[in-house]
C-alpha positions as CSV (number, residue, x, y, z in Angstrom):
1,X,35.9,69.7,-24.7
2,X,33.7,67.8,-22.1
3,X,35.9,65.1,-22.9
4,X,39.1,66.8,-22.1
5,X,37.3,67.7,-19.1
6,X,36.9,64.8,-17.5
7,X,40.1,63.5,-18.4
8,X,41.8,66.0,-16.5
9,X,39.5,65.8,-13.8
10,X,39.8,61.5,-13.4
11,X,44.1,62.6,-13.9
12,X,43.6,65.0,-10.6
13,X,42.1,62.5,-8.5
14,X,44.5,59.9,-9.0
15,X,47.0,62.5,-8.7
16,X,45.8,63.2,-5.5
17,X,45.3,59.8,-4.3
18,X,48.3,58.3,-4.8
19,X,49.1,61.4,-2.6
20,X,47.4,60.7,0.1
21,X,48.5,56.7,0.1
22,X,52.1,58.3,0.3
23,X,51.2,60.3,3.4
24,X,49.4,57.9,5.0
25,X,52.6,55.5,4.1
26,X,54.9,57.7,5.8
27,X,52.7,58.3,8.9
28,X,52.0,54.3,9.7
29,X,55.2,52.8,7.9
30,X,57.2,53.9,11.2
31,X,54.7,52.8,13.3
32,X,54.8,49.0,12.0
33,X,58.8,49.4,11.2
34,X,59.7,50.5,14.6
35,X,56.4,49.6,17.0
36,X,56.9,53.6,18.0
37,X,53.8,55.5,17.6
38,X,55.9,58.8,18.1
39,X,59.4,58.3,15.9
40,X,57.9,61.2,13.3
41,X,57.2,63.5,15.7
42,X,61.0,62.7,17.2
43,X,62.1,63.4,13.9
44,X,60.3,67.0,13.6
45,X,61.4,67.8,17.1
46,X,65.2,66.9,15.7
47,X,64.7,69.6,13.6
48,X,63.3,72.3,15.7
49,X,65.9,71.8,18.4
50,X,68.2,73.3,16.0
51,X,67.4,76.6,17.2
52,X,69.9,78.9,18.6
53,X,68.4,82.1,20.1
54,X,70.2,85.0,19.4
55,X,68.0,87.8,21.0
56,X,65.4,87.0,24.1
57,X,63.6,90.3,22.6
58,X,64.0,91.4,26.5
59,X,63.8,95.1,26.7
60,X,67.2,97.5,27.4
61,X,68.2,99.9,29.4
62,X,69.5,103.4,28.8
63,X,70.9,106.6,30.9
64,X,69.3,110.0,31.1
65,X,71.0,110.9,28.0
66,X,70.2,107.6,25.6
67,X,73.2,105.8,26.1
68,X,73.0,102.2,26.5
69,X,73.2,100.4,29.9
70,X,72.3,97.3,28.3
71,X,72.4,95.6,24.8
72,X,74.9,95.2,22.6
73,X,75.1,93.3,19.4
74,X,78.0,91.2,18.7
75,X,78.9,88.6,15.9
76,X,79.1,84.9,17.8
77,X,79.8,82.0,16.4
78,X,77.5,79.5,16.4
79,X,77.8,75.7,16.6
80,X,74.9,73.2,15.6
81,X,75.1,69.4,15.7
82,X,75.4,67.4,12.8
83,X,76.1,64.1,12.1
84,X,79.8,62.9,12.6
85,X,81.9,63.0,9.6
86,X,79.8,65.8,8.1
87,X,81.5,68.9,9.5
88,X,83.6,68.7,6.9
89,X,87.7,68.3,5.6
90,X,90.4,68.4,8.1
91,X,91.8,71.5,6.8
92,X,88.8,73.4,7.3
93,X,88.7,72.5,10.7
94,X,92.6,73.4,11.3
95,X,91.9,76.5,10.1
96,X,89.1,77.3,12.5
97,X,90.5,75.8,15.4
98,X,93.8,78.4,14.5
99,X,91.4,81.3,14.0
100,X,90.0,80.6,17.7
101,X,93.2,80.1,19.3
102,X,92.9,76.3,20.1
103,X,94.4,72.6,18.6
104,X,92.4,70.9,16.5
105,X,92.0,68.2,18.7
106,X,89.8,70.7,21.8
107,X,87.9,71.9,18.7
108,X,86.7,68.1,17.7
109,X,86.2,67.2,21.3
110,X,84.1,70.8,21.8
111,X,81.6,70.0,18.8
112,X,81.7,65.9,19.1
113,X,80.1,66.7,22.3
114,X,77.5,68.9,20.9
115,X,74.2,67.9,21.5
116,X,72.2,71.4,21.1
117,X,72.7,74.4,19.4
118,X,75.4,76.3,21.7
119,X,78.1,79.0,21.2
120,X,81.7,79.6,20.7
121,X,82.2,81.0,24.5
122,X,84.9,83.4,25.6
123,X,86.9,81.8,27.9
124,X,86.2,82.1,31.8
125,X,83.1,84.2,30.9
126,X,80.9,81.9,30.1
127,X,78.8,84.1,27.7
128,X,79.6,83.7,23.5
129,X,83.2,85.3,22.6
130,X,82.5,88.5,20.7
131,X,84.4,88.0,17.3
132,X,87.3,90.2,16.2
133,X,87.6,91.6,12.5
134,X,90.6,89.5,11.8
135,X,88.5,86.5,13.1
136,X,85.2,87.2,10.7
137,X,87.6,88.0,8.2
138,X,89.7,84.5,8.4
139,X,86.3,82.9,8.9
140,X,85.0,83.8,5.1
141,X,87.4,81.2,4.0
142,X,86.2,78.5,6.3
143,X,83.7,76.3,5.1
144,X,82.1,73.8,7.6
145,X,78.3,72.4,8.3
146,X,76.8,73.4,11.4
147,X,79.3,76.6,11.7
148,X,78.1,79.9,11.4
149,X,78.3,83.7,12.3
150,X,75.5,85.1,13.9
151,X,74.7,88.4,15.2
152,X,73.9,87.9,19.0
153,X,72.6,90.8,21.3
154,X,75.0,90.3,24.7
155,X,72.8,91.4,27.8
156,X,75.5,92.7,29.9
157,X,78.3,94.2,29.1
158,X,81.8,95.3,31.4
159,X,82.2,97.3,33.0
160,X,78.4,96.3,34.3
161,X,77.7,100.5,34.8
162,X,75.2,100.4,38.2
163,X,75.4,96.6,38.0
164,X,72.9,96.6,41.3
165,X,70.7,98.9,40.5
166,X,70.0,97.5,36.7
167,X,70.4,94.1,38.5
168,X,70.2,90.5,37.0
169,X,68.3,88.1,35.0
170,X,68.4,84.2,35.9
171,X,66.1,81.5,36.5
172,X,63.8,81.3,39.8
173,X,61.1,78.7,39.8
174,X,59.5,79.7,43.1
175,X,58.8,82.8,42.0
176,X,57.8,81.6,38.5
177,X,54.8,79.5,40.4
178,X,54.4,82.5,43.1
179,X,53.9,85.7,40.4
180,X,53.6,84.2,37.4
181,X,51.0,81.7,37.8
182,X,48.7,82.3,34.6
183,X,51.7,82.4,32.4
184,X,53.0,79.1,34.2
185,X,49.7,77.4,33.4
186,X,49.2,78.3,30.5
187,X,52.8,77.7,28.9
188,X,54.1,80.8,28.4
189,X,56.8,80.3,31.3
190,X,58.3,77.1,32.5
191,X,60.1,77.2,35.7
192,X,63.5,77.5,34.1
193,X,63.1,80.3,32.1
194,X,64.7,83.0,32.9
195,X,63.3,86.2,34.6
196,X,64.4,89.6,36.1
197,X,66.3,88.6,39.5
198,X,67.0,91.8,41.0
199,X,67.1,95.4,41.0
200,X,65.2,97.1,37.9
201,X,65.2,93.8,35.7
202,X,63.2,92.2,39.0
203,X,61.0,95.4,39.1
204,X,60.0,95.6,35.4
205,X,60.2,92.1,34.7
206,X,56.8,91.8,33.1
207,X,57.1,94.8,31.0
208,X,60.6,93.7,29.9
209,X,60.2,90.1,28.9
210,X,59.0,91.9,25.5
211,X,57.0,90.3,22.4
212,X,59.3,87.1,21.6
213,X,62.9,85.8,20.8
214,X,64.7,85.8,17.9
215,X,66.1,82.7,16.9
216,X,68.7,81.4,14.4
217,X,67.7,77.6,13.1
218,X,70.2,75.8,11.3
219,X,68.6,72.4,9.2
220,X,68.8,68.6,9.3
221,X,67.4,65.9,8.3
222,X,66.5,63.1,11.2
223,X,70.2,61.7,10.8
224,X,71.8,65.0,11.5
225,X,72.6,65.5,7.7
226,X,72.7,69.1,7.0
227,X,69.9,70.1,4.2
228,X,71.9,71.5,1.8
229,X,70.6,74.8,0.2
230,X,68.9,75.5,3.9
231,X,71.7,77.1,5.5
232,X,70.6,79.4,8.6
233,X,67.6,80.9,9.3
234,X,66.6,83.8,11.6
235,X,63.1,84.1,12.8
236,X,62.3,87.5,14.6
237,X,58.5,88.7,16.0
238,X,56.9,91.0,13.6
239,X,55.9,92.9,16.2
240,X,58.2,96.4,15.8
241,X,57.1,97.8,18.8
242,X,59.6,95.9,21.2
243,X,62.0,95.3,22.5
244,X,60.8,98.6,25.0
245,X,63.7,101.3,26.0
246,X,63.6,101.9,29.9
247,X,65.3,105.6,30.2
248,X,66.7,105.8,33.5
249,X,68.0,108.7,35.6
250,X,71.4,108.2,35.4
251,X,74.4,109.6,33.8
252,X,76.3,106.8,32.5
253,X,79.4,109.3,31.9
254,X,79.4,110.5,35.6
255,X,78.5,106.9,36.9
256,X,81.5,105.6,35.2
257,X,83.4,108.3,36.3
258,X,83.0,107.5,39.7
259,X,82.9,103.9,39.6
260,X,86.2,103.5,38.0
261,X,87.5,106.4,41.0
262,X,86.0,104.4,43.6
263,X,88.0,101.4,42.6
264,X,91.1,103.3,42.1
265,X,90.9,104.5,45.9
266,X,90.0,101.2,47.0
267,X,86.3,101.3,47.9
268,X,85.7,97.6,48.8
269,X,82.6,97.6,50.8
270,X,79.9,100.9,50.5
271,X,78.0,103.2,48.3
272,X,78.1,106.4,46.8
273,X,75.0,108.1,45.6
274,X,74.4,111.3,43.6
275,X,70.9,113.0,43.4
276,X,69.5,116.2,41.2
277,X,68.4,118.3,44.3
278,X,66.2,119.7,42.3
279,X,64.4,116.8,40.9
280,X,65.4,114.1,42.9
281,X,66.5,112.2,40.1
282,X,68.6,109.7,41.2
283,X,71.9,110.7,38.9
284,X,74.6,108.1,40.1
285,X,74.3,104.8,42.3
286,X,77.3,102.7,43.0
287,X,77.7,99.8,44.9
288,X,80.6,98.1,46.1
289,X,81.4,95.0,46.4
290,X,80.8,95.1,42.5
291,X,78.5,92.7,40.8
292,X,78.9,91.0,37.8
293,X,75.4,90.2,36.2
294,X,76.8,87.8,34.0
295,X,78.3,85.7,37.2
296,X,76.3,86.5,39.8
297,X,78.1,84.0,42.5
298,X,81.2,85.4,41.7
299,X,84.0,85.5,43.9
300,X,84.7,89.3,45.1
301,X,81.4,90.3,43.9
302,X,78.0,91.0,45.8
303,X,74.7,91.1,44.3
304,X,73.4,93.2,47.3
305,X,72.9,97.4,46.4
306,X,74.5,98.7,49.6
307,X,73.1,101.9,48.4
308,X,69.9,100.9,49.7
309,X,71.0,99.2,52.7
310,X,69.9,100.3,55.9
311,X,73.5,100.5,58.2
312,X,74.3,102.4,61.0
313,X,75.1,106.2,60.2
314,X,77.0,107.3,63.0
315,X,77.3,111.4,63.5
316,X,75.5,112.3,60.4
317,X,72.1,111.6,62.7
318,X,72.8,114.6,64.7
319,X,71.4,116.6,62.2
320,X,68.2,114.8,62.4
321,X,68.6,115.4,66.5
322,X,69.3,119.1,66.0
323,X,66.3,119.4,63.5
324,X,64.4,117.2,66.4
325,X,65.8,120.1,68.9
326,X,65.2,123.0,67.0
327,X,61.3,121.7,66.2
328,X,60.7,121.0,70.0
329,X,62.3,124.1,71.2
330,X,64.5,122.1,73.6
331,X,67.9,124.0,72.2
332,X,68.7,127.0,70.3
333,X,71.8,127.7,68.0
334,X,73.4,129.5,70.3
335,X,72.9,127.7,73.3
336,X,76.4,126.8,75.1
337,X,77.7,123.1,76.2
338,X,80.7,122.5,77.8
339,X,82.2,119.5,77.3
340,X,85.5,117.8,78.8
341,X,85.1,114.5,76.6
342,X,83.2,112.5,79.0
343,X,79.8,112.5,79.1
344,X,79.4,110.9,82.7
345,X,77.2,108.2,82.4
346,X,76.5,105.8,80.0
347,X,79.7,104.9,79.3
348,X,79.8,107.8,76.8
349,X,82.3,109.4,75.6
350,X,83.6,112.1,73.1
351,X,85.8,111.1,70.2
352,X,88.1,113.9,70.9
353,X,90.1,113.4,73.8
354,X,90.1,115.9,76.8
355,X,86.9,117.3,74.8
356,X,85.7,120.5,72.8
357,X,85.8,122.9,75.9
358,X,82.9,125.4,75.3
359,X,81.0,125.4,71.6
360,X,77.3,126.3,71.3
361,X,74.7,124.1,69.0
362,X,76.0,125.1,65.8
363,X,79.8,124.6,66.8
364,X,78.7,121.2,68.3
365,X,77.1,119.9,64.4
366,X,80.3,121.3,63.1
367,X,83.3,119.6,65.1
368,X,80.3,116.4,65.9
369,X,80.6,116.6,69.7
370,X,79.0,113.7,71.2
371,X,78.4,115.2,74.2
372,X,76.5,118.0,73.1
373,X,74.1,115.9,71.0
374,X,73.8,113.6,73.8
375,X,73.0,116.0,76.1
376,X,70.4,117.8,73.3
377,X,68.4,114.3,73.0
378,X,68.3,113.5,76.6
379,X,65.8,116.7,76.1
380,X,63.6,114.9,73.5
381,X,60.8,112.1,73.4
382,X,61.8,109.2,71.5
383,X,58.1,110.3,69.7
384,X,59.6,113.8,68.6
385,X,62.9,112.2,67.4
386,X,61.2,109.5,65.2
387,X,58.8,111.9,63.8
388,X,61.4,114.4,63.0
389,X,63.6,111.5,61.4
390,X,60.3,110.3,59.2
391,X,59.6,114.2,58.2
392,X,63.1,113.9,56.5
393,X,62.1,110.4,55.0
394,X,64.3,108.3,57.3
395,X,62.5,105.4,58.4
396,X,60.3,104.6,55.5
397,X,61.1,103.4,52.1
398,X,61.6,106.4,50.2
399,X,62.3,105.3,46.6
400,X,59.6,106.2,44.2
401,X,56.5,104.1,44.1
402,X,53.0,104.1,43.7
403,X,50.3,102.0,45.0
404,X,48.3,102.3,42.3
405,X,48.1,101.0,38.3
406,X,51.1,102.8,36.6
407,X,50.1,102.1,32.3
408,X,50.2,98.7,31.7
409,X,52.2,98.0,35.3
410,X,49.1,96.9,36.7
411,X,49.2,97.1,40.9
412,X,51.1,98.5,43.5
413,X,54.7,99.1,42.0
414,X,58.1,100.5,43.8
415,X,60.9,100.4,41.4
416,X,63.6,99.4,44.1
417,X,61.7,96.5,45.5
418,X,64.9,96.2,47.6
419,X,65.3,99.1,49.1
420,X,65.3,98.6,53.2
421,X,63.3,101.3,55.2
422,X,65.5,101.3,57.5
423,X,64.7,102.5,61.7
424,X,65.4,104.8,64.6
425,X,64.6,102.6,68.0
426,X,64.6,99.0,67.8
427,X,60.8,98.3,67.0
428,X,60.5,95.1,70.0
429,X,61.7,98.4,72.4
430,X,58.9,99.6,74.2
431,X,60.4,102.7,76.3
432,X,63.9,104.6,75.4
433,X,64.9,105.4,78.7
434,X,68.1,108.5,78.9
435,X,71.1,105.9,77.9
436,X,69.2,105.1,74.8
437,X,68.3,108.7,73.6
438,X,71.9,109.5,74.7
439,X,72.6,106.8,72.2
440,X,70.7,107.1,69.4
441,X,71.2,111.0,69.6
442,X,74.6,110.5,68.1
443,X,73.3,108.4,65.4
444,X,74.3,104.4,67.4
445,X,72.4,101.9,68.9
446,X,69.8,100.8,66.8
447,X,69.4,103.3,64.2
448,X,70.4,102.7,60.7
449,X,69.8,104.3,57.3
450,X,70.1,103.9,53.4
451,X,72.6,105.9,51.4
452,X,69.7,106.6,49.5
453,X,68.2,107.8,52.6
454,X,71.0,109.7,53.6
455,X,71.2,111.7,50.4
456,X,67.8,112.3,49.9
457,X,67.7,113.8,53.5
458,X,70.4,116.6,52.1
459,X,68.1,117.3,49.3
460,X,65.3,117.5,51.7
461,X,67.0,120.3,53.7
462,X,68.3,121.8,51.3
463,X,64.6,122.1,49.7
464,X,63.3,123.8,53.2
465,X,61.6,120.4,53.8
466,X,60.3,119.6,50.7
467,X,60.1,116.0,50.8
468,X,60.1,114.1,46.9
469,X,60.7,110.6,46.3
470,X,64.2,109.7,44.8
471,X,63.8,108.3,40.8
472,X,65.6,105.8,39.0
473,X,63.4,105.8,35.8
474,X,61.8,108.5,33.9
475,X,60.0,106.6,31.2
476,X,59.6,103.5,29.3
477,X,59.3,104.1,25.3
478,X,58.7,101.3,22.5
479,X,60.9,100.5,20.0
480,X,59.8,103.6,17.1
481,X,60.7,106.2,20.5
482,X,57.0,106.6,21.2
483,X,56.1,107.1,25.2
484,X,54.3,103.5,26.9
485,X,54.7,104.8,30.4
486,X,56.0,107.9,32.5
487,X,56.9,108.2,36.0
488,X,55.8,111.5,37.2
489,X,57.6,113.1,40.5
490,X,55.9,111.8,43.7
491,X,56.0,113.8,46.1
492,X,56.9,111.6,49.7
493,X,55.5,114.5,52.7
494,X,54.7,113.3,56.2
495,X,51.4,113.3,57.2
496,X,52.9,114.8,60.5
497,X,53.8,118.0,58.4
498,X,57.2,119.3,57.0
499,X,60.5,120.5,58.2
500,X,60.0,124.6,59.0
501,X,62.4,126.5,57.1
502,X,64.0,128.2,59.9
503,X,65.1,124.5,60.8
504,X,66.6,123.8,57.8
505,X,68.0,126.9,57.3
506,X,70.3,126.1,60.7
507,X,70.8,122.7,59.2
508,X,72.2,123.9,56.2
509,X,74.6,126.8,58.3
510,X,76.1,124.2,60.2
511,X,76.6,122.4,57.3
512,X,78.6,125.0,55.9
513,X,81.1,125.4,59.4
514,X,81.3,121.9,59.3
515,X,83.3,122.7,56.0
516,X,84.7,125.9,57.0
517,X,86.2,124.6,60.5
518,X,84.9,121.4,61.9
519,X,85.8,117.9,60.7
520,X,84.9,118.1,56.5
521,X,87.5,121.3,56.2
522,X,89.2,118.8,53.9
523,X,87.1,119.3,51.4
524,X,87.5,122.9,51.3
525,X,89.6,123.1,47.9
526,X,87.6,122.3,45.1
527,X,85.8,123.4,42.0
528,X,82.4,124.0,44.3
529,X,82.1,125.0,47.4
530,X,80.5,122.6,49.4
531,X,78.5,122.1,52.9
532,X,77.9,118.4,54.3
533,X,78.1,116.1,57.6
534,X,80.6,113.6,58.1
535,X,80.0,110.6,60.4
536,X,81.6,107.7,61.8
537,X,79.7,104.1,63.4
538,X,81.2,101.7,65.4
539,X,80.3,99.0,63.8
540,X,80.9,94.9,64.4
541,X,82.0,93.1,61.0
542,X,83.2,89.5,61.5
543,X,83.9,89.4,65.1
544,X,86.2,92.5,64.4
545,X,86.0,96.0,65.2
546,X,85.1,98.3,62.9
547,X,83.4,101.6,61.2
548,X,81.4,102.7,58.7
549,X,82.6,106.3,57.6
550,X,80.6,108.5,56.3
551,X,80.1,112.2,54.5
552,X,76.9,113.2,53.0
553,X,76.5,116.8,51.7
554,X,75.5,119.0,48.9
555,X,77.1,121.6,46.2
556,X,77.6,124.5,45.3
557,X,76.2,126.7,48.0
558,X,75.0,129.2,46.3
559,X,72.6,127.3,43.8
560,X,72.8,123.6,45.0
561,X,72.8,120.8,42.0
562,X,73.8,117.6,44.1
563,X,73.2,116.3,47.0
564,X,75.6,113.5,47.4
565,X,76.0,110.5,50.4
566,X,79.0,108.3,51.0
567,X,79.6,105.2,52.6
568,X,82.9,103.8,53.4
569,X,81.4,100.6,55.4
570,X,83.3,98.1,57.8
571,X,87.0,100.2,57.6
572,X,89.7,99.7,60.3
573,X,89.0,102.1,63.2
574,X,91.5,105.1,63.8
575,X,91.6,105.6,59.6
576,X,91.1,108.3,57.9
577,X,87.4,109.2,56.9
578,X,87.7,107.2,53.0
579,X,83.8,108.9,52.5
580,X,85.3,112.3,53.3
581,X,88.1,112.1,50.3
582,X,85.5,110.4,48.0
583,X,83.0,113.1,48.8
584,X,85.4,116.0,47.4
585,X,86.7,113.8,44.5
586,X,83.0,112.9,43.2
587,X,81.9,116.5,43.7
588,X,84.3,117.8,41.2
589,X,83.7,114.8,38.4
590,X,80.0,116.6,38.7
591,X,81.4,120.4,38.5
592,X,83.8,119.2,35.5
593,X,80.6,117.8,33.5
594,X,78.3,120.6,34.1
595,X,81.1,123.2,33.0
């Protein structure tokens, strides 16, 4: 037995000797063959860069309700290089190049000039053609190296639902070295991978980029010989907690309800956007020139959220100057103006010509008389109208945010880190002297506001002053549906104290006559009744003359559920008000889903 013993032992040790002369053979033969001290590793790397990924693990979006905004998984079809002449028989090849709806001869040239792993791409897109049931079907039969189905999880998809407000992914290498730093040094980012660019992709970016990709490798040998018995292989993170779910405010049935209306009227430039009064949930936001996510340089398409664009609002200011009035006990409802349709210095004018004749406060909101809320703001400090206009959250950024640590978001965070805070006086100006109250009384000059602004400023009246910050995103969950991270309702009050509720009470009144006799009796007929503010800006756009219409509002009256803004920007002057027609149209879409 001791015998035996050693036998097997000294049979072990030659075993493993001649082993290790083989591996030392293949690691130095190279070396001497070539004089290149790396041609191994160049052979291992060969092999490796036959990874396709399929799914950056990124996190996805979804609406109030769970619906996707983001993600969905589609069978691609995936090309790897091999070796030429070991694709495989003509007819093979014919067949696929029939089954994609090309000649043979674009298919050769496509895969002859394949020097990574790449997809099948939908023409004009740019992103992998999704394939069709016939096409997986026809492809069973087709037997070629280095061509294979995979599933692939598409990003974006049309029609892009809140395109701006989801925003973009793409690469930025400034900002890779500016935010990213650690990650940059220590490899886990180069600068051109690829990282949120906008909107809520920008804002969650380090919570989205999630746990790992998923890739698809495909083998060769160093000569691009496929390994036969290899096939594909698909490596995902073990990690079953991402990708992470970011559940958002919106209503992806009402959003593309509205979208696909806006571009049916002809919105091309403006923003619509649709709050829960009660919670200030931020229900629909649409932007227009559209985006496409996919191609953000697109022709026709902006990447730019108007909705949170600070432009020039025209008469719906003149409730912030009544509200101003009201506060400093310059004017009272009922006080009476007479106006003729000039104001008599200035250069201002009413936009009714020959004038309103006699009409107190109240009848001045409702048929927006310029020379009543001229007049009214001549009365006020520039001091009482600002403040008034930052009690209503005009002014500041008024997006949800939080300066401190929000779960693992560590730091300040605001989720529309685009958002423009707009202003009342131009902040260089050091007096407002009468012509520029006058001015800026009727909402011109230098004042401009957000849609977001503008809506949340309905909500605010309609909530007797009860300033709350408009929200985008309720929560962020893993992958099994368990909570990471909620955003809680921040309340957005002035440390210069609230609206009274006499004040908005008015507001609200006039509101209503501007529906039931002033310039929104339009909107009369619908399924809600409705209150609101419409509003035109002269506005420059290209050297040309134009104006931003607008109507922001809220409905029903008796128990309000939306408050709603619209912007029509950069129209032809002497048009009909586009926002006021919108307004009604979008107001029902909401009635129709809540019956």
């Amino acid at each position: 037995m001791q015998r035996r013993l050693i036998t097997i032992a000294v049979a072990l040790t030659v075993l493993f000797g001649i082993c290790e002369w083989r591996l030392s053979l293949i690691e130095l033969w190279p070396r001497s063959k070539s004089g290149s001290s790396t041609q191994v590793a160049r052979q291992a790397v060969a092999q490796r860069d036959s990874e396709l990924v399929i799914d950056t693990g990124r996190g996805q979006f979804v609406d109030r309700n769970g619906t996707p905004l983001t993600g969905k998984t589609i069978n691609a079809l995936a090309l790897f290089p091999v070796r030429e002449g070991q694709r495989g028989e003509l007819a093979q090849l014919s067949r696929l190049a029939s089954l994609l709806g090309v000649n043979v001869q674009q298919l050769q040239a496509q895969l002859a000039q394949l020097k990574e792993p790449s997809y099948w791409l939908e023409a004009g897109s740019g992103h992998p053609l999704a394939l069709t049931d016939k096409q997986l079907e026809g492809l069973k039969t087709v037997h070629m190296n280095g061509i294979r189905v995979v599933p692939y999880r598409q990003r974006y998809q049309a029609p892009y639902l809140a395109a701006q407000t989801i925003g973009y992914i793409s690469q930025h290498p400034e900002r890779i070295k500016a935010a990213y730093g650690h990650e940059y040094a220590t490899g886990k980012l180069k600068l051109n991978s690829v990282i949120g660019g906008a909107g809520l992709e920008r804002s969650l970016d380090r919570l989205l980029r999630g746990d790992g990709e998923t890739t698809a490798s495909y083998y060769t040998d160093a000569a691009g010989q496929p390994l036969q018995g290899l096939d594909v292989r698909v490596t995902a993170p073990v990690n079953r907690l991402y990708p992470l779910q970011v559940v958002t405010t919106l209503d992806a049935k009402l959003q593309a309800a509205i979208e696909e209306y806006a571009d049916r009227s002809g919105l091309k430039q403006g923003a619509i956007v649709v709050l829960d009064v009660a919670t200030r949930d931020i229900v629909t936001m649409v932007s227009r020139p559209k985006l496409n996510p996919e191609q953000v340089d697109a022709a026709g398409t902006a990447a730019a959220n108007h909705a949170i664009r600070a432009v020039e609002p025209g008469s719906i200011f003149k409730l912030v100057t009544e509200a101003a009035a009201l506060e400093a006990g310059v004017s009272v409802p009922t006080e009476t103006f007479h106006c003729n349709g000039e104001y008599g210095r200035y250069g201002l004018s009413d936009w009714k010509k020959g004038g309103h004749g006699e009409l107190n406060l109240r009848e001045g909101l409702a048929h927006s008389c310029n020379i009543v809320f001229a007049t009214v703001a001549e009365r006020l400090t520039a001091k009482q109208l600002s403040d008034t206009a930052f009690r209503l959250g005009i002014g500041r950024q008024i997006g949800w945010h939080s300066e401190q640590s929000v779960g693992p978001l560590a730091g300040p965070i605001r989720l529309l880190e685009e958002e423009e805070s707009g202003q009342i006086f131009d902040r260089k100006q050091k007096s407002a002297d009468g012509g520029v109250m006058a001015q800026t009384g009727i909402g011109q000059r230098d004042v401009r506001i957000s849609p977001l602004q503008a809506a949340n400023m309905i909500a605010t009246i309609v909530n007797e002053g009860h300033v709350v910050e408009p929200r985008i995103v309720r929560e962020i969950r893993y992958a099994n549906g368990q909570r990471l991270v909620s955003f809680p309702l921040h309340e957005a009050s002035s440390p210069l104290g609230r609206l009274s509720p006499a004040a908005t009470h008015e507001l609200m009144e006039g509101m209503q006559l501007v529906v039931r006799e002033g310039t929104g009796r339009f909107i009369q007929n619908g399924l809600w009744d409705a209150a609101g503010k419409s509003g035109t800006a002269e506005v420059v756009y290209n050297g040309a003359d134009r104006v931003n219409q607008w109507f922001i509002g809220y409905g029903p009256l008796k128990s309000p559920k939306y408050a709603i803004a619209v912007l029509a920007e950069n129209r032809p002057p002497n048009t009909t008000n586009e926002a006021t027609r919108l307004f009604r149209a979008i107001l029902d879409m909401a009635a129709k889903q809540q019956s």
